[in-house]
N, C-alpha and C positions, 0 to 999 in steps of 0.2 A: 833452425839452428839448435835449437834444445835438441830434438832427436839425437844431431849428429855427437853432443858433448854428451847427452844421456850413454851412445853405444860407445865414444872413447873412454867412459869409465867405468863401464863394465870389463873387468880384468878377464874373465872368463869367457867373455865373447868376440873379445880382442886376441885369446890366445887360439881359439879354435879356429876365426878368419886366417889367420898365419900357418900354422901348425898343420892343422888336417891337411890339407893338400898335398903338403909334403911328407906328412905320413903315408897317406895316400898312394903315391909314387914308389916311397918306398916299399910298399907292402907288394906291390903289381911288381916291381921288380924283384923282387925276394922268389914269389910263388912265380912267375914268367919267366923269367932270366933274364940276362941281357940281350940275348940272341936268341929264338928259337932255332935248331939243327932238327934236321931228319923230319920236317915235317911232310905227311901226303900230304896231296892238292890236288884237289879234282877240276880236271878240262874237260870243260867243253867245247871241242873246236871243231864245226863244220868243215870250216876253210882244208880238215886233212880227215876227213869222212870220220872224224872223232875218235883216234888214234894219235895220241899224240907219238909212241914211237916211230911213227913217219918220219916226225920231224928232223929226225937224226942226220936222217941221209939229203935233203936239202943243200943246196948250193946255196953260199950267202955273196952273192952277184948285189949288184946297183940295182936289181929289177923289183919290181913294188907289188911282190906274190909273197903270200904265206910271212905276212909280219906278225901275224900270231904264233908262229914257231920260232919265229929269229927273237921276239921277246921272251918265248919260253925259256929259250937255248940260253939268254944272258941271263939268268937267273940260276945263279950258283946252286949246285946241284948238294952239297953240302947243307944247304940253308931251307929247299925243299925238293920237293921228291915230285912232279908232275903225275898224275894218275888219270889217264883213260876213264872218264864218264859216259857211255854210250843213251844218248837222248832220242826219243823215240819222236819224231820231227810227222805233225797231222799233213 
């Protein structure tokens, strides 16, 4: 019980538990943004021989092939940029 009344009256150690964190926050959003736009993104997808411009021309049917492209495709192309990573598979 001493401990816990020793660190509520430390003014300085009370203010840094509150405070940093939310400077914290704010500092990553200042330098980050709100949003990152136009970022690449490297795929790697088997599933379309590691191409994702395949993915384009896909049929989005009820059939349970190629959900690694039907998740690419909803992912706003504004917000990232998909990039073709070609993996060299032993």
């Amino acid at each position: 019980m001493l401990n816990v009344l020793t660190i509520l009256l430390v003014s300085r150690f009370m203010l840094a538990i509150f405070f940093m964190p939310s400077f914290q926050v704010i500092m990553v959003n200042l330098t980050v943004g709100p949003e990152p736009k136009n970022m690449k993104f490297g795929v790697v997808d088997p599933e379309v021989n590691f191409d994702v411009d395949l993915c384009a021309n896909l049929s989005q049917g009820c059939k349970l092939e190629n959900l690694s492209c039907r998740y690419i495709n909803s992912i706003p192309k504004s917000v990232i940029i998909p990039v073709s990573y070609f993996l060299k598979l032993f």
